[in-house]
py3Dmol code that shows the C-alpha trace and the ligand (Angstrom):
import py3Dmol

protein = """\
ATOM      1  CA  UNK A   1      82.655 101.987 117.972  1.00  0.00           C
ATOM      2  CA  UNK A   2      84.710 100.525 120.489  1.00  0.00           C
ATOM      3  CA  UNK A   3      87.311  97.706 119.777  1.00  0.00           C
ATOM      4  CA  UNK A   4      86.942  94.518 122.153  1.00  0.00           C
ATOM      5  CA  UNK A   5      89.035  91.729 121.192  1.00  0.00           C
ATOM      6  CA  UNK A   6      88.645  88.961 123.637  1.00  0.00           C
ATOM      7  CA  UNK A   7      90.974  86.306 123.735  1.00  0.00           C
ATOM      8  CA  UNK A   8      90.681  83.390 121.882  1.00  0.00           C
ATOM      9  CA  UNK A   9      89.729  79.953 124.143  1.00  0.00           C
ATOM     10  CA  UNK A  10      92.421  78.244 121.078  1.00  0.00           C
ATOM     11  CA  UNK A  11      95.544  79.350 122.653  1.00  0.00           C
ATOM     12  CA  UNK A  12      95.912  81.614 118.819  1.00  0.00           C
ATOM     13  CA  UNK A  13      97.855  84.517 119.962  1.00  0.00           C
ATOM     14  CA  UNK A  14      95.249  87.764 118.822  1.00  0.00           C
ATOM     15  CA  UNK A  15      96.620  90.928 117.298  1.00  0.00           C
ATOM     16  CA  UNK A  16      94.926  94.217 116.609  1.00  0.00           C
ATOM     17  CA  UNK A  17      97.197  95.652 113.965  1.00  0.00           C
ATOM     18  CA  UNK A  18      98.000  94.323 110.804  1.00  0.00           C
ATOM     19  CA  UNK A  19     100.824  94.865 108.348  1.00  0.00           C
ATOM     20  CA  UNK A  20     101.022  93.374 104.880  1.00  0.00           C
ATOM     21  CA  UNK A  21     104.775  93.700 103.475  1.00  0.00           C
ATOM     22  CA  UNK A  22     108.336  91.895 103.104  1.00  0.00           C
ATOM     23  CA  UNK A  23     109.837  89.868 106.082  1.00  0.00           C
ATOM     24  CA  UNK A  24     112.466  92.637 106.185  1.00  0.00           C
ATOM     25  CA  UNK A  25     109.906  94.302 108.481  1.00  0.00           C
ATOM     26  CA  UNK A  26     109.623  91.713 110.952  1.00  0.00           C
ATOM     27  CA  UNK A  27     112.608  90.118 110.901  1.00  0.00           C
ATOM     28  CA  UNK A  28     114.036  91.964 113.676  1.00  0.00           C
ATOM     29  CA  UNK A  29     111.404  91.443 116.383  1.00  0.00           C
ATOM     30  CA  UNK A  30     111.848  89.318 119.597  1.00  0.00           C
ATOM     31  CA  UNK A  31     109.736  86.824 120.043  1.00  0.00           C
ATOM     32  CA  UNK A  32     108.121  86.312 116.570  1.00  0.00           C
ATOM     33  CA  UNK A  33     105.459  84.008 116.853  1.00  0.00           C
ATOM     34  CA  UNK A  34     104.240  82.282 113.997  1.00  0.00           C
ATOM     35  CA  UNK A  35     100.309  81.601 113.183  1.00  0.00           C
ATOM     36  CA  UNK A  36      98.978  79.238 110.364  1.00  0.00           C
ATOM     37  CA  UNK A  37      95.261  80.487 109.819  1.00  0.00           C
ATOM     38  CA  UNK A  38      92.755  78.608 107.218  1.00  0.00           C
ATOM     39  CA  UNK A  39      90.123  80.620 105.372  1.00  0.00           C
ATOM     40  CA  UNK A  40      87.394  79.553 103.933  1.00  0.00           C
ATOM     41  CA  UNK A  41      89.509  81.203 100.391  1.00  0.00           C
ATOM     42  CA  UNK A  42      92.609  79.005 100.439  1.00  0.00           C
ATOM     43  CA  UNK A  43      95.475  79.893 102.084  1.00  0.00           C
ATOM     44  CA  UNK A  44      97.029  82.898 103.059  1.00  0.00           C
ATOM     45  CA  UNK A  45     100.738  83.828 101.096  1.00  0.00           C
ATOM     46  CA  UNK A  46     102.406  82.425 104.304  1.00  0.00           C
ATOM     47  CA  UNK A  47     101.602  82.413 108.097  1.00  0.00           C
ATOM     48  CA  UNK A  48     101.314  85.499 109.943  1.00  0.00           C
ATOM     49  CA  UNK A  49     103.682  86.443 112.031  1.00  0.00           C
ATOM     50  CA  UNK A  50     102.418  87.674 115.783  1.00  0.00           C
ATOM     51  CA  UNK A  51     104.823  89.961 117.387  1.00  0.00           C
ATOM     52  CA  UNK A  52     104.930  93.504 119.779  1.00  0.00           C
ATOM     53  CA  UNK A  53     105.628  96.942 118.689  1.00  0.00           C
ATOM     54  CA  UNK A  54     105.634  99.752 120.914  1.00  0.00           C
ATOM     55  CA  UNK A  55     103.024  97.701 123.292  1.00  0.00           C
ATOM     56  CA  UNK A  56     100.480  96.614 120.468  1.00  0.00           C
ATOM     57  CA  UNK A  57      99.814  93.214 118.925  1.00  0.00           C
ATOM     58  CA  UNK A  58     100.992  93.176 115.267  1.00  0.00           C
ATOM     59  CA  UNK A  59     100.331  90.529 113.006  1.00  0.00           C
ATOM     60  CA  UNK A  60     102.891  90.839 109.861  1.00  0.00           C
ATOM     61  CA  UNK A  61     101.768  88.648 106.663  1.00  0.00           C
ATOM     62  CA  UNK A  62     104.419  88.496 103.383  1.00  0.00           C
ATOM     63  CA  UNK A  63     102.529  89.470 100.925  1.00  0.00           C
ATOM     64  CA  UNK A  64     103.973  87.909  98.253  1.00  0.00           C
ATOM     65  CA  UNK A  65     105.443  84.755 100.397  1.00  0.00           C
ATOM     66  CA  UNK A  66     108.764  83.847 101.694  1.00  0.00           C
ATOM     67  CA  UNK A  67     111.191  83.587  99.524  1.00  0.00           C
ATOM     68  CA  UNK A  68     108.736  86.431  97.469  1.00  0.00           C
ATOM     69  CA  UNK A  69     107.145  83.441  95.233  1.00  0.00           C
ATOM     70  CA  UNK A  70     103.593  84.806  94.696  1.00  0.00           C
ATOM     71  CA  UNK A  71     103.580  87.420  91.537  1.00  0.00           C
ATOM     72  CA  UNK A  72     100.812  89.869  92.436  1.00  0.00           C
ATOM     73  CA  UNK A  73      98.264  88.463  90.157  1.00  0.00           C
ATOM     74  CA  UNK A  74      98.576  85.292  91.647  1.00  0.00           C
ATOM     75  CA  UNK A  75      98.318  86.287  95.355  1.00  0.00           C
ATOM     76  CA  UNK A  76      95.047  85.452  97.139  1.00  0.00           C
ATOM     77  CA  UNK A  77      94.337  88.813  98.037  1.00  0.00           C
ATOM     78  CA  UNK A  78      91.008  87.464  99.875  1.00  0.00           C
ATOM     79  CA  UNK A  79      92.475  84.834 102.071  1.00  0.00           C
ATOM     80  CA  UNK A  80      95.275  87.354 103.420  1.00  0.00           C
ATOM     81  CA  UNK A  81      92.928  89.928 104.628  1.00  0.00           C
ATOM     82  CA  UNK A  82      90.588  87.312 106.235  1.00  0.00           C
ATOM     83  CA  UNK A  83      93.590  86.295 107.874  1.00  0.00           C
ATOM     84  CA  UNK A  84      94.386  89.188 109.495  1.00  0.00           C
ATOM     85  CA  UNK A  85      90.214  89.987 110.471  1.00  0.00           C
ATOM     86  CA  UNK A  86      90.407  86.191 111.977  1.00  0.00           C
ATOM     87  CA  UNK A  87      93.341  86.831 114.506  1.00  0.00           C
ATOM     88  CA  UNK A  88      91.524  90.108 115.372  1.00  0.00           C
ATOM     89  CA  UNK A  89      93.637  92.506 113.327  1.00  0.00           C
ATOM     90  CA  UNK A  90      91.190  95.716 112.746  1.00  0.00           C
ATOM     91  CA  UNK A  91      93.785  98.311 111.208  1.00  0.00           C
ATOM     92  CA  UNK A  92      95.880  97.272 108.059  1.00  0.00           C
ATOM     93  CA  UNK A  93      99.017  98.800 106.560  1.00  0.00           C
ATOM     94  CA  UNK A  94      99.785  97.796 103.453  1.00  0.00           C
ATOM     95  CA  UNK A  95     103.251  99.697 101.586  1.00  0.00           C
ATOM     96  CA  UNK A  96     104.066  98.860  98.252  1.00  0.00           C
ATOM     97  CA  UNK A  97     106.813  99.694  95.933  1.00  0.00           C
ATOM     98  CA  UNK A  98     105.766 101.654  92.977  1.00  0.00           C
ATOM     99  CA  UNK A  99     107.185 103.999  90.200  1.00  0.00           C
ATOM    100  CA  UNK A 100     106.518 107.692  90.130  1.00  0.00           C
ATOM    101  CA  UNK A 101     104.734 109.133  87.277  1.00  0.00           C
ATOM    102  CA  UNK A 102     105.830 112.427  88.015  1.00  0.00           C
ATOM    103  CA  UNK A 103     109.824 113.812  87.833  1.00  0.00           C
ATOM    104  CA  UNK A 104     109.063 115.089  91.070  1.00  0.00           C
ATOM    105  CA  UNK A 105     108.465 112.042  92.406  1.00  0.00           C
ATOM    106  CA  UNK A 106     111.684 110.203  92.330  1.00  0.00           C
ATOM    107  CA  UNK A 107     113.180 107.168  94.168  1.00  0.00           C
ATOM    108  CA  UNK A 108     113.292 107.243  97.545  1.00  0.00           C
ATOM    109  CA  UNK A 109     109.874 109.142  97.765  1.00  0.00           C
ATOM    110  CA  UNK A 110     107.301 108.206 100.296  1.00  0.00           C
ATOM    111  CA  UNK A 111     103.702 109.079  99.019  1.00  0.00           C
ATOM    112  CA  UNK A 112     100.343 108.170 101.166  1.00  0.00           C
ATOM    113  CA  UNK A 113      97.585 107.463  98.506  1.00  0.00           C
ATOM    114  CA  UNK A 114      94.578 108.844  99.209  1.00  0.00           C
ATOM    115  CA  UNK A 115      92.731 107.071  95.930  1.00  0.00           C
ATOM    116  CA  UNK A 116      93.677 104.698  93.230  1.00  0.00           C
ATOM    117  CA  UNK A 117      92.328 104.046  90.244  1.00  0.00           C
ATOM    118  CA  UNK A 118      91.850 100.020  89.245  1.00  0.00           C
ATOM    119  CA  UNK A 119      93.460  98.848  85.935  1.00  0.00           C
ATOM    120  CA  UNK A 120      93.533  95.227  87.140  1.00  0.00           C
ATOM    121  CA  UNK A 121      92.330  92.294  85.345  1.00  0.00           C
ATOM    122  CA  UNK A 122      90.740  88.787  87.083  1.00  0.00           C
ATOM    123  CA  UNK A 123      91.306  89.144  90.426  1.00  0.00           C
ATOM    124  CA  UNK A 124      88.837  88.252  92.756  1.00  0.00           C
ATOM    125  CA  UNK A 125      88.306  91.575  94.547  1.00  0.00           C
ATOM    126  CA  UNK A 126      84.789  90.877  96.689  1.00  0.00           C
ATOM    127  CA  UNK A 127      83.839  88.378  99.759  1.00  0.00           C
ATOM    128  CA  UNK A 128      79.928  89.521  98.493  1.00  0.00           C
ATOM    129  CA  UNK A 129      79.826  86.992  95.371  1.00  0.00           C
ATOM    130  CA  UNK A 130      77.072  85.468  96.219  1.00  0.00           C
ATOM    131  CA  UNK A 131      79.047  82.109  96.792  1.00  0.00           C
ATOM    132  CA  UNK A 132      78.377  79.727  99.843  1.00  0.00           C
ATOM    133  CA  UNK A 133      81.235  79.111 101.946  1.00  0.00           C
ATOM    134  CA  UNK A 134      82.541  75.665 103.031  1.00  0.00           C
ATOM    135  CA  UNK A 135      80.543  76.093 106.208  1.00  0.00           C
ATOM    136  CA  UNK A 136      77.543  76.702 104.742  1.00  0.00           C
ATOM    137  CA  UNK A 137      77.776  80.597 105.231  1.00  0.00           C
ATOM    138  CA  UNK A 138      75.915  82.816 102.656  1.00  0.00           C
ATOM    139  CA  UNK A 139      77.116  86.043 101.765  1.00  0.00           C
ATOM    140  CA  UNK A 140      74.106  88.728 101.419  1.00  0.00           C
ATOM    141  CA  UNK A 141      74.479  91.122  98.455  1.00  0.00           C
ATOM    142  CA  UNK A 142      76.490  94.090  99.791  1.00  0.00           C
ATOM    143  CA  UNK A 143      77.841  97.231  98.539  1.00  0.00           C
ATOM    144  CA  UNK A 144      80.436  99.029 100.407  1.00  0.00           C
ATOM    145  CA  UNK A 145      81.284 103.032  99.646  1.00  0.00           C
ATOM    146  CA  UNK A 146      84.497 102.754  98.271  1.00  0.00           C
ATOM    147  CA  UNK A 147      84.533 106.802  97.585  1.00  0.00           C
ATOM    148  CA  UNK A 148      87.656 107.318 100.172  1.00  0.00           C
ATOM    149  CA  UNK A 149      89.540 103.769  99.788  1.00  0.00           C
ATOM    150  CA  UNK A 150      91.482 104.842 102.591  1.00  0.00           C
ATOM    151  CA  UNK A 151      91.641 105.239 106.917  1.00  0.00           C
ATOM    152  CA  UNK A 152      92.210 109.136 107.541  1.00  0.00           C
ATOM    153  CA  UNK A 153      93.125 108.268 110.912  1.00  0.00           C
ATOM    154  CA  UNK A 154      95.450 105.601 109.721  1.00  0.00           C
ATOM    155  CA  UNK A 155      96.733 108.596 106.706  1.00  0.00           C
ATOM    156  CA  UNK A 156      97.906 111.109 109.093  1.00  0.00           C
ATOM    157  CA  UNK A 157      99.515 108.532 112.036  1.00  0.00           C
ATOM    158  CA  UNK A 158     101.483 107.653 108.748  1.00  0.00           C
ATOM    159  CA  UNK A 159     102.247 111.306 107.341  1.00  0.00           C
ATOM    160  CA  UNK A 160     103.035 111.970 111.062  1.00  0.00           C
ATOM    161  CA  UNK A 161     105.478 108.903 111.392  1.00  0.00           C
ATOM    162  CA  UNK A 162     107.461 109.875 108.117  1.00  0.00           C
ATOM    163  CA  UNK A 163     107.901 113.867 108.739  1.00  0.00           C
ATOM    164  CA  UNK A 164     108.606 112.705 112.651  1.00  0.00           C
ATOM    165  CA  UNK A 165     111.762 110.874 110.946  1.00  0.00           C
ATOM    166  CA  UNK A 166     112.569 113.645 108.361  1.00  0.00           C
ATOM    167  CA  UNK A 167     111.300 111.707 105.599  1.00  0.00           C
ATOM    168  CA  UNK A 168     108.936 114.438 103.926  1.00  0.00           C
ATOM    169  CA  UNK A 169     106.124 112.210 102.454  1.00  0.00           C
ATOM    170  CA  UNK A 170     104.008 113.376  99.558  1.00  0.00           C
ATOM    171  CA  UNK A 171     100.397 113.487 101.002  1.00  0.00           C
ATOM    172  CA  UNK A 172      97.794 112.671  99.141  1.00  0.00           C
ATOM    173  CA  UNK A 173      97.709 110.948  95.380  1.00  0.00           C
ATOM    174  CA  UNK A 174      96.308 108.738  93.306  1.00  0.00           C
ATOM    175  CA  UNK A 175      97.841 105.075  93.128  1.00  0.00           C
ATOM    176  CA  UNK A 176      97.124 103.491  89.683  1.00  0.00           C
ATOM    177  CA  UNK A 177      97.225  99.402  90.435  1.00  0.00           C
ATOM    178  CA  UNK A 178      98.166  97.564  87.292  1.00  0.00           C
ATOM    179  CA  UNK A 179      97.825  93.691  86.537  1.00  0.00           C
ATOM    180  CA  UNK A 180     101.350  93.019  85.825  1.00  0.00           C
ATOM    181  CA  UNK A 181     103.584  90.890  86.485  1.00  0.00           C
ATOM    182  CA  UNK A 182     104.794  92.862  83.600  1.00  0.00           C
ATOM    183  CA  UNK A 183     105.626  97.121  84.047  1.00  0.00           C
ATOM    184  CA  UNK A 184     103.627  99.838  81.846  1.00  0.00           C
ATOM    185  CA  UNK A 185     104.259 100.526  78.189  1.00  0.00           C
ATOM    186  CA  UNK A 186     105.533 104.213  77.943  1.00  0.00           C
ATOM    187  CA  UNK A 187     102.203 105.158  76.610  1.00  0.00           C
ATOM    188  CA  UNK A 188     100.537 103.580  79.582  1.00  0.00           C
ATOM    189  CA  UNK A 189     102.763 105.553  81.619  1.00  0.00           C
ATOM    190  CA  UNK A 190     102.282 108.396  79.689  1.00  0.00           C
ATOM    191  CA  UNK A 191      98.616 107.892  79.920  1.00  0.00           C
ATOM    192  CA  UNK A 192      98.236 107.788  83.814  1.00  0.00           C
ATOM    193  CA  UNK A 193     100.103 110.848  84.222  1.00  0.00           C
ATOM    194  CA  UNK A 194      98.101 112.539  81.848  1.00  0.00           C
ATOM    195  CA  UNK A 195      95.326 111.393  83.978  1.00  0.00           C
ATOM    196  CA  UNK A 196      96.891 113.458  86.882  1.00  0.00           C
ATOM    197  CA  UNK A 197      97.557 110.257  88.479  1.00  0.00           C
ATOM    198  CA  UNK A 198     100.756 109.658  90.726  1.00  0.00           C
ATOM    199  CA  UNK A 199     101.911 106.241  91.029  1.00  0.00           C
ATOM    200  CA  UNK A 200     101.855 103.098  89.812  1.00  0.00           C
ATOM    201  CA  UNK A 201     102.026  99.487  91.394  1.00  0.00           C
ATOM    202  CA  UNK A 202     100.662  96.113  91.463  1.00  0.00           C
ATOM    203  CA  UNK A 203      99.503  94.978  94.599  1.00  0.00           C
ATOM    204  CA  UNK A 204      97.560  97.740  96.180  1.00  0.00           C
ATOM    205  CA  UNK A 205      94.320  96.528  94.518  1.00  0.00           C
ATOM    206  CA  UNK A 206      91.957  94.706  95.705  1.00  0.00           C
ATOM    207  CA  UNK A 207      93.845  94.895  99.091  1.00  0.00           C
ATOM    208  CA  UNK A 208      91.749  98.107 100.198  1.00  0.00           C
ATOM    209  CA  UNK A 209      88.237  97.076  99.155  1.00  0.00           C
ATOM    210  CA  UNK A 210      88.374  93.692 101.068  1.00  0.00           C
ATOM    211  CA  UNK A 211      89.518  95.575 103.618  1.00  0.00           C
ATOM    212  CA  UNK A 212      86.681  98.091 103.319  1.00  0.00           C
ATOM    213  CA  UNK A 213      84.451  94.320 102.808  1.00  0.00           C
ATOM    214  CA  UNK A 214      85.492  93.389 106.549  1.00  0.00           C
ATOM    215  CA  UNK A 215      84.761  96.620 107.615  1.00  0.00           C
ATOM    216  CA  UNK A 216      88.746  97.267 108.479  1.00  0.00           C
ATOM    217  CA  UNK A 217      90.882 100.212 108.284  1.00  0.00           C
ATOM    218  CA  UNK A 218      93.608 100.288 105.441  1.00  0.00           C
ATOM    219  CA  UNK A 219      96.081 102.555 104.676  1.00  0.00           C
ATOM    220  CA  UNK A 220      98.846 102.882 101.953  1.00  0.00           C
ATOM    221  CA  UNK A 221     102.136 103.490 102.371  1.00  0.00           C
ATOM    222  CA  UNK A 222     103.810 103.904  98.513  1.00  0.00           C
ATOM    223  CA  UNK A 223     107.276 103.823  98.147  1.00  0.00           C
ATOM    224  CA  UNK A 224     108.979 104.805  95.155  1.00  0.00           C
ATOM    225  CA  UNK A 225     111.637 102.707  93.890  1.00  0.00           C
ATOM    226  CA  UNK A 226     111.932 104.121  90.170  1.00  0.00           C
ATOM    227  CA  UNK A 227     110.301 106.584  87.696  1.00  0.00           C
ATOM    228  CA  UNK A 228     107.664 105.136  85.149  1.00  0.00           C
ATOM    229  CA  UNK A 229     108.697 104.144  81.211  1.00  0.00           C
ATOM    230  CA  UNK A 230     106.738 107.320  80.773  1.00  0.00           C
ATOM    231  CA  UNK A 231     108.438 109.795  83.076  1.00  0.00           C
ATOM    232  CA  UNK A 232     112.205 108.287  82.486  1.00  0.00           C
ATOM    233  CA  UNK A 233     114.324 108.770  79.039  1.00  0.00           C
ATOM    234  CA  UNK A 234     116.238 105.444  79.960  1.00  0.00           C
ATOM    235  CA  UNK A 235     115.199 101.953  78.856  1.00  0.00           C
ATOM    236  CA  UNK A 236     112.517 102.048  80.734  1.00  0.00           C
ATOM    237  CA  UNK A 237     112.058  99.658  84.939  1.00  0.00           C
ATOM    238  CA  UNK A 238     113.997  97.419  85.468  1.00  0.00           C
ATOM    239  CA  UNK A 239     113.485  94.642  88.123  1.00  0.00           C
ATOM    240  CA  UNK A 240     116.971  94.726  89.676  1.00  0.00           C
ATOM    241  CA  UNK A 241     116.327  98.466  90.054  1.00  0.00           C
ATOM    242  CA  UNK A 242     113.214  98.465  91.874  1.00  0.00           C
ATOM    243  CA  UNK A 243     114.334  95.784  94.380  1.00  0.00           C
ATOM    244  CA  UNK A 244     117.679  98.076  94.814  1.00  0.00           C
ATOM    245  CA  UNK A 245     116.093 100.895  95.377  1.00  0.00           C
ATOM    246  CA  UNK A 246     113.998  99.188  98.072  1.00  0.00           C
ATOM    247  CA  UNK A 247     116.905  97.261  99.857  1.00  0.00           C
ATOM    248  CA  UNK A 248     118.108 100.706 100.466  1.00  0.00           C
ATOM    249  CA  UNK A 249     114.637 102.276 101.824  1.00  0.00           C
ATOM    250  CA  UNK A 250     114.067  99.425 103.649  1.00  0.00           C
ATOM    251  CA  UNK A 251     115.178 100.104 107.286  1.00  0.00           C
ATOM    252  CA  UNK A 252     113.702 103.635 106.882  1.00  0.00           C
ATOM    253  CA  UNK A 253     110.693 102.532 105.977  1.00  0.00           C
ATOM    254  CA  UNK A 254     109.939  99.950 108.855  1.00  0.00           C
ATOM    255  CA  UNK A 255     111.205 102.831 111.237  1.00  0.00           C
ATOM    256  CA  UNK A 256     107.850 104.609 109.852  1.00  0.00           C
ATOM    257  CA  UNK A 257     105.518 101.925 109.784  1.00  0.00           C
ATOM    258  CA  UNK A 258     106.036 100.777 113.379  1.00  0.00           C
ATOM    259  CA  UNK A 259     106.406 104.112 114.265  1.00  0.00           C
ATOM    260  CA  UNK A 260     102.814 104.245 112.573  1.00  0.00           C
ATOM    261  CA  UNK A 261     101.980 101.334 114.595  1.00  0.00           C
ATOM    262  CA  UNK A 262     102.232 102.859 117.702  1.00  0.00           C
ATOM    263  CA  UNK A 263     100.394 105.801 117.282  1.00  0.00           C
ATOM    264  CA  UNK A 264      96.910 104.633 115.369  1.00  0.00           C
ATOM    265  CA  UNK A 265      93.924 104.684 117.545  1.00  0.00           C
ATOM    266  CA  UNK A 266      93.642 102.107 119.969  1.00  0.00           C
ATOM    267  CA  UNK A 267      89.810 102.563 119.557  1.00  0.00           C
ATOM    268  CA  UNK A 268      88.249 103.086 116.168  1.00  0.00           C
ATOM    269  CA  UNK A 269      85.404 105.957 114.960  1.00  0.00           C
ATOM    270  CA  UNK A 270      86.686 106.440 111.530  1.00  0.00           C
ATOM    271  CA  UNK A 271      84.258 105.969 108.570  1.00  0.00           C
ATOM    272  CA  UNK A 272      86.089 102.781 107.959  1.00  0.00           C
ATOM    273  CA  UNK A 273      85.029 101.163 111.361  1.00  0.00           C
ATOM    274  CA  UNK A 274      81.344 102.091 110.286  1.00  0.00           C
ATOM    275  CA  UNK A 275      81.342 100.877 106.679  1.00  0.00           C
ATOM    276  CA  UNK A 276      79.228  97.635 107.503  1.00  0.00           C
ATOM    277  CA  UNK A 277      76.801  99.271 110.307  1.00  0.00           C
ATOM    278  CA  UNK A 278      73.136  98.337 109.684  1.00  0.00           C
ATOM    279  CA  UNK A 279      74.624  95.948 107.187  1.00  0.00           C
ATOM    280  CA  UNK A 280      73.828  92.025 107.235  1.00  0.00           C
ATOM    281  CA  UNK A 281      77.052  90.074 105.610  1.00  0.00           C
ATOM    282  CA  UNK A 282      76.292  87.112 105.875  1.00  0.00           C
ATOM    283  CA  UNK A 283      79.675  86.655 106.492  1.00  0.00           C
ATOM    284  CA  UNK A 284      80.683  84.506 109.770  1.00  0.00           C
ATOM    285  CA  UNK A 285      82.481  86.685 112.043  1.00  0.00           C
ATOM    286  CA  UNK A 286      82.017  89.853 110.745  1.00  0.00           C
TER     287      UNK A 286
END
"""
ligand_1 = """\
1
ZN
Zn 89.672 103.619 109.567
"""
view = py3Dmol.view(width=600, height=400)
view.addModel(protein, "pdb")
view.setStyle({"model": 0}, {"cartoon": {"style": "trace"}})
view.addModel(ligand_1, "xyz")
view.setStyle({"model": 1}, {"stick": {}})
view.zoomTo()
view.show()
């Protein structure tokens, strides 16, 4: 399926890539433009921000805000990704900080999920809830395969990016996505590495499936910033430790995302691009 993003008659500057992260990854991009976009869900956590890497059209959206105000039960999960779908964004990286739930995996590793396992509460994590929109849209019933959450093109242009650098990333894993705001007891911890499961973070779910919902590719990037209450002897995470540890990963990780950037498919044939074929949304747009 071929990618055709026509220019909009609004004068809205378009972008075909998407990332959803920190302004640390845009902040050092030349002409930064920025893009308010309404959903029929609310707001977005901020405007997008439109901007060039390596020749492609980027649209970067703070996950959590500027000045990081949204706690990631409180972010509006759908109204991002419809942002990014309504500028034309088709591919979406999202990285995260997490903790490892393995000794192996300490801070400073770079793992790209290839599941997670849901252990959220009350989030809204479906466009296909039967609800009318404000413009009178009406969602059919739909079920998407959710068996591989994530873009294996998108995977390896990111496994690529990181070895390219040096950075040997852990590929493959499963990333556990907890409510929070609050971290794991150790016997949480404990539990989801009994489990065989990887990592653990807050924001990673229900990012993917409304991705998978507009029929867009998504794909993790996790970055470690501290080991679990389960894995570690210590007092267990601490919030000045995580954002630390991610201060100091920081430039290395944009380096790999827009290095990521440039080299995902400019056209799309992935299962991803095909999860809504022969599928009626009732969704406007998509
Ligand atoms: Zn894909």
């Amino acid at each position: 399926m071929a990618d055709v993003h026509p220019p909009r008659t609004d004068g809205t500057p378009t972008a075909e890539l998407g990332v959803i992260g920190g302004s640390g990854l845009y902040a050092l991009l030349d002409d930064v433009v920025e893009v308010r976009v309404e959903t029929p869900y609310g707001p977005p956590s901020d405007a997008l921000f439109v901007g060039e890497v390596a020749g492609r059209r980027v649209a970067f959206l703070p996950r959590h805000g500027r000045g990081h105000r949204l706690p990631p039960h409180r972010i509006n999960y759908r109204a991002n990704l419809w942002a990014l779908h309504a500028l034309g964004v088709r591919q979406v990286l999202g990285p995260c900080a997490v903790g490892g739930l393995r000794a192996e995996y300490g801070p400073g590793t770079l793992l790209v999920p290839d599941q997670f396992v849901d252990r959220t509460s009350g989030r809204v994590q479906t466009y296909y809830d039967g609800r009318v929109l404000p413009d009178g849209s009406v969602p059919e019933v739909v079920h998407v395969s959710m068996a591989d959450p994530y873009c294996p093109p998108g995977r390896a242009a990111a496994l690529a990016a990181a070895r390219d650098l040096a950075w040997e990333p852990v590929d493959g894993g499963t990333l556990v996505v907890i409510e929070g705001p609050r971290f794991s007891t150790r016997a949480e911890s404990r539990w989801f590495t009994a489990n065989g499961w990887s990592v653990v973070g807050m924001t990673g779910h229900p990012e993917a499936v409304l991705a998978r919902e507009l029929g867009l590719c998504y794909t993790s990037l996790a970055l470690v910033t501290d080991l679990d209450a389960g894995v570690e002897s210590g007092e267990g995470v601490t919030h000045a430790e995580v954002l630390e540890v991610f201060a100091r990963n920081v430039d290395r990780l944009r380096t790999v995302l827009f290095k990521t950037l440039e080299s995902l498919p400019a056209t799309r044939d992935c299962p991803c691009s095909h999860a809504l074929d022969d599928l009626e949304t009732g969704l406007p747009g998509v």
